[in-house]
C-alpha positions as CSV (number, residue, x, y, z in Angstrom):
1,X,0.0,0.0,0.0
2,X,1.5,3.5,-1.0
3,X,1.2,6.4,1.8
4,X,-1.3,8.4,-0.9
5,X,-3.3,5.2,-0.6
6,X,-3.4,4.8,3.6
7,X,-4.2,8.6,3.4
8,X,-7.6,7.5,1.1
9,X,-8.1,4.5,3.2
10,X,-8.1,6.9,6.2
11,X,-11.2,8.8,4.5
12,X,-13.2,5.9,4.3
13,X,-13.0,2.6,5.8
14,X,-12.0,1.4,9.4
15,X,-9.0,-0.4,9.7
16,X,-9.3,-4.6,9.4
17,X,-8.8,-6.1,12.5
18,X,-4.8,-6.6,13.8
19,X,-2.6,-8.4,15.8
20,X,-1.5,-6.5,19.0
21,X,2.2,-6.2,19.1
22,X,4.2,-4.6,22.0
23,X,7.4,-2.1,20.9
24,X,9.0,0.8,21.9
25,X,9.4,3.4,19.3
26,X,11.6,6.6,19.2
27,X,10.7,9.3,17.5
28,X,12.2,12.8,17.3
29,X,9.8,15.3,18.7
30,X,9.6,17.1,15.3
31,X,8.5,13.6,14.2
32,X,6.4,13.1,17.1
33,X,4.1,16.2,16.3
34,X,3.7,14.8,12.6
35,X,2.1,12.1,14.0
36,X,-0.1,14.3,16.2
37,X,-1.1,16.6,13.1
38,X,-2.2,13.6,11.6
39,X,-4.4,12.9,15.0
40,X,-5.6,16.3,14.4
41,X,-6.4,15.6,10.7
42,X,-7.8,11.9,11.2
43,X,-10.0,12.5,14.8
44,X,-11.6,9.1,14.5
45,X,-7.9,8.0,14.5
46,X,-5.6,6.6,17.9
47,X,-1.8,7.1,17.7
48,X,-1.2,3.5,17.3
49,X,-3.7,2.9,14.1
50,X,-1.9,5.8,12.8
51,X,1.7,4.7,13.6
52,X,0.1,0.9,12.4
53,X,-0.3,2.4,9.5
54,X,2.5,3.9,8.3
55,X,4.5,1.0,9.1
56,X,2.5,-1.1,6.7
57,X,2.5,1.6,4.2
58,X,6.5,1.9,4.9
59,X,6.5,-2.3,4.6
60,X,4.7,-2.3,1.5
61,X,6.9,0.4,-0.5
62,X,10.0,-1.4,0.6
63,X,9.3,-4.9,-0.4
64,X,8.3,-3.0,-3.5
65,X,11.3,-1.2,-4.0
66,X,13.6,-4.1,-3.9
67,X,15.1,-4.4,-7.0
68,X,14.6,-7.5,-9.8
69,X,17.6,-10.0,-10.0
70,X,17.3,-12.5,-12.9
71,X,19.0,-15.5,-12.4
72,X,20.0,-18.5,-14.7
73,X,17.0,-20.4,-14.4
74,X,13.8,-19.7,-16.9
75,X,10.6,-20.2,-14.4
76,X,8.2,-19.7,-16.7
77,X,7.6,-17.6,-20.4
78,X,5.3,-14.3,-20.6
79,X,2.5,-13.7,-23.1
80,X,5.2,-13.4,-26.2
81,X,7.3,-16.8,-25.0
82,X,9.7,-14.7,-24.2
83,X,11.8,-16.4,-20.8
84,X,11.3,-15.3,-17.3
85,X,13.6,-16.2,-15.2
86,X,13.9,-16.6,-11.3
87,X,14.6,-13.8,-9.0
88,X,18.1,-13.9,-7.4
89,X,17.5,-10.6,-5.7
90,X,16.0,-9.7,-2.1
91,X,12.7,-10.2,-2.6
92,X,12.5,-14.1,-3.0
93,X,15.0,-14.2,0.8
94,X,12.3,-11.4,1.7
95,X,9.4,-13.6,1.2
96,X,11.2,-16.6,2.4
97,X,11.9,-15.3,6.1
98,X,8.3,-13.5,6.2
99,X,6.7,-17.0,5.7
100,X,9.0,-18.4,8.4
101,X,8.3,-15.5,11.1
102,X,4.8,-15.7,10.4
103,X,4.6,-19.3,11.2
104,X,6.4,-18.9,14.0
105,X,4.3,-15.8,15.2
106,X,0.9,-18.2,14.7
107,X,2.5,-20.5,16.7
108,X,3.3,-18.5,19.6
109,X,1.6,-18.8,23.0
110,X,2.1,-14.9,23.5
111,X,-0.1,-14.1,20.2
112,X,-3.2,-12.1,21.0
């Protein structure tokens, strides 16, 4: 999800249901009065769904940003036949460690 995007979502729809998850965050105090204005822009919005949020939003535009690394190996051929091969790059290590925190997140006795 791209920031313009959360900012829309935050017009419109209440936030899906999350997992609570217990962290200390720093912020400067210039950043920490961004995060207010936004309070003061988005009343029906709490510090944490805000803070939520951008964290997803920040997530999101980093998994997007990591960059395409073609490997040797052809995986599959577009629309033209033309090869596509496998992603050496960050994303596929990315997706792999993802899958293996979530699984052990599920299986946690402290998930709430």
């Amino acid at each position: 999800m791209k920031v313009k995007e959360l900012i829309e979502q935050w017009h419109k729809t209440p936030a899906p249901a999350k997992t609570k998850v217990a962290s200390d965050l720093t912020l400067s105090v210039y950043d920490r009065a961004r995060v207010r204005a936004l309070m003061d822009m988005y009343p029906g919005k709490t510090e944490t769904e805000i803070l939520s949020d951008l964290v997803v939003a920040a997530l999101d535009e980093i998994e997007e940003a990591f960059p395409y690394q073609a490997g040797k190996k052809v995986i599959r051929e577009d629309e033209l036949g033309d090869p596509v091969f496998e992603d050496v790059g960050p994303t596929p290590r990315f997706e792999r460690l993802v899958k293996e925190h979530v699984a052990r997140l599920e299986n946690s006795p402290l998930k709430s």
